[in-house]
C-alpha positions, -999 to +999 in steps of 0.1 A: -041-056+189-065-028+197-044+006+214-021+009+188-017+041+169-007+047+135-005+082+121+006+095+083+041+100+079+053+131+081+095+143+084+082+159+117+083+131+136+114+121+155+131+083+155+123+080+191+087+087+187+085+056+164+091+018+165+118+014+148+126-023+136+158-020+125+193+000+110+198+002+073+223-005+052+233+031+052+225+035+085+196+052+089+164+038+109+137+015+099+104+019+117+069+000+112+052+014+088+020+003+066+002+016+035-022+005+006-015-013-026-033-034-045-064-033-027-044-044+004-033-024+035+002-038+043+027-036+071+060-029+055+094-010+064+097+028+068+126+044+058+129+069+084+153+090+064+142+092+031+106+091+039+092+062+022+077+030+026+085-002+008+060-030+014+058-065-007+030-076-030+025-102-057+063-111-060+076-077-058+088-050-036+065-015-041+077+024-031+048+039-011+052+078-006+023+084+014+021+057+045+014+051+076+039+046+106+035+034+141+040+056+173+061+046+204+035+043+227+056+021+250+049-018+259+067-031+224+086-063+223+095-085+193+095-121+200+107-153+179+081-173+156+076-189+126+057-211+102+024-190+108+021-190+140+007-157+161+017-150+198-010-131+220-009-095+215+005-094+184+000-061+168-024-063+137-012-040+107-029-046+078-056-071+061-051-089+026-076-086+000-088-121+009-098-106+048-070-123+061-052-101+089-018-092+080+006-092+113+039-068+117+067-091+120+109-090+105+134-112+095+168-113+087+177-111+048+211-107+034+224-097+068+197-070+072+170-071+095+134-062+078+100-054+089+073-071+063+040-088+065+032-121+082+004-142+062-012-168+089-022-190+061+008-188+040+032-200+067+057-171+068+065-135+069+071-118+037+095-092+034+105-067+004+145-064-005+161-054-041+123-053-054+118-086-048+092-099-023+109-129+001+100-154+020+108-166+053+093-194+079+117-184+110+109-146+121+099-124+147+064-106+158+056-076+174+036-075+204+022-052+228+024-061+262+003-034+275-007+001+271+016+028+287-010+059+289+013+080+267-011+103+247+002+112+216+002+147+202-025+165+181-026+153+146-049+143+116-071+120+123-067+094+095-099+090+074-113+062+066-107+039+035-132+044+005-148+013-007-127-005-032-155-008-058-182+021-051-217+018-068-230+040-090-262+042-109-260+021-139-229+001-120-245-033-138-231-022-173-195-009-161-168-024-138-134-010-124-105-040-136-072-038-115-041-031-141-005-028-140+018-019-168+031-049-187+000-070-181-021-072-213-046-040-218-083-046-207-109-055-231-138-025-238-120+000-218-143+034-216-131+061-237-126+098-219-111+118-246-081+122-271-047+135-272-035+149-308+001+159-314+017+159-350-014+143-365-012+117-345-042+106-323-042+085-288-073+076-270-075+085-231-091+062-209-110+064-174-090+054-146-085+056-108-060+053-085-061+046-044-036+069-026-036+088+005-066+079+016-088+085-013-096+072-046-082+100-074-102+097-108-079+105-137-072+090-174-045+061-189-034+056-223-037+019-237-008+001-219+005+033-201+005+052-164-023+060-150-025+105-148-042+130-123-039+158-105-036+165-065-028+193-047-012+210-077+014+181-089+004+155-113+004+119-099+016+094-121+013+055-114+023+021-127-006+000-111-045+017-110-081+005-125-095+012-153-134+013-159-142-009-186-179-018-203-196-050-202-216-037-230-212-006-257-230+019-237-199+043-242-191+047-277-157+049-287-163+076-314-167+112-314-132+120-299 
């Protein structure tokens, strides 16, 4: 529901100045929290303590270090559902990659209460535990029941999302192809450069990689992570695009 505020993570904020879903197995809080993979902004649960997000996608449970969480602002309540259904005011906190608005809602899993995703049109709430994504028909929802007035304190405003496929002139004879390691290596990936070492030779190849709010441009080996750079460490990922060409205008020589 519009009202809601969600700000980046940072180990400034306090417990009581999130919603906070749950108590871990260790016993440290869970609070709502959201972030982007795979093209997808979904609501998952924040690990107050260790400052991370794990959210479910495709089957599996994903590690988000840069997130979003959600601020006390008063007026929450979690009330029963299941099998898809929405109650009035439930609070909105993501959208899948087919448009579809992704609810914050939790259910209970090996004894554990978890904050995940509920999919409308899939029936359920989906949850991430032991890096698997799970299912479940009988769950609860958030909702706001109505604003309080609190303001919250100064902080960054979050920017925008980039476009998941941004044109560029010439964008006709290139594409960007979603990959994760494991999956089979794309066909006519563009060349960036070479690495040598020992005689041997391994092609780099253009890549990019959504995270914090931006799209980071960098370069993957064939069937390996994805490398950049930001704010002096190198970012390394399993799951990124690569920029492939739907006809030689890049030749692969000359490296």
């Amino acid at each position: 529901m519009d009202g809601c505020t969600w700000v980046p993570y940072n180990r400034s904020l306090s417990d009581s100045q999130l919603v906070i879903a749950a108590t871990d197995s260790d016993g440290g809080a869970i609070c709502v929290a959201r972030g982007h993979y795979g093209g997808e902004l979904i609501p998952g649960k924040g690990l107050v303590r260790h400052g991370k997000c794990h959210v479910s996608y495709d089957g599996k449970e994903h590690v988000l270090t840069s997130f979003e969480v959600l601020m006390n602002t008063g007026g929450f309540s979690w009330v029963s559902s299941g099998s898809g259904h929405i109650p009035h005011n439930a609070v909105i906190g993501g959208r899948a990659n087919d448009g579809q608005t992704l609810y914050v809602g939790r259910a209970q899993h090996l004894h554990l209460t978890i904050p995940g995703k509920v999919h409308p049109s899939h029936k359920c709430l989906y949850l991430p535990c032991d890096w698997k994504e799970h299912s479940k028909t009988t769950y609860e929802v958030l909702i706001r029941n109505a604003p309080s007035g609190w303001i919250p304190p100064p902080t960054m405003p979050i920017m925008p999302q980039p476009p998941t496929n941004p044109s560029f002139p010439g964008s006709s004879s290139v594409s960007w192809v979603p990959y994760s390691v494991g999956r089979p290596w794309p066909h006519n990936a563009v060349p960036a450069g070479c690495y040598r070492e020992s005689g041997n030779r391994k092609t780099q190849y253009i890549a990019r990689k959504r995270h914090s709010n931006s799209i980071v441009i960098g370069y993957a080996y064939a069937n390996g992570q994805f490398y950049s750079g930001w704010h002096g460490k190198e970012l390394c990922s399993n799951d990124y695009e690569v920029l492939v060409q739907n006809t030689t205008v890049f030749p692969h020589e000359g490296f």
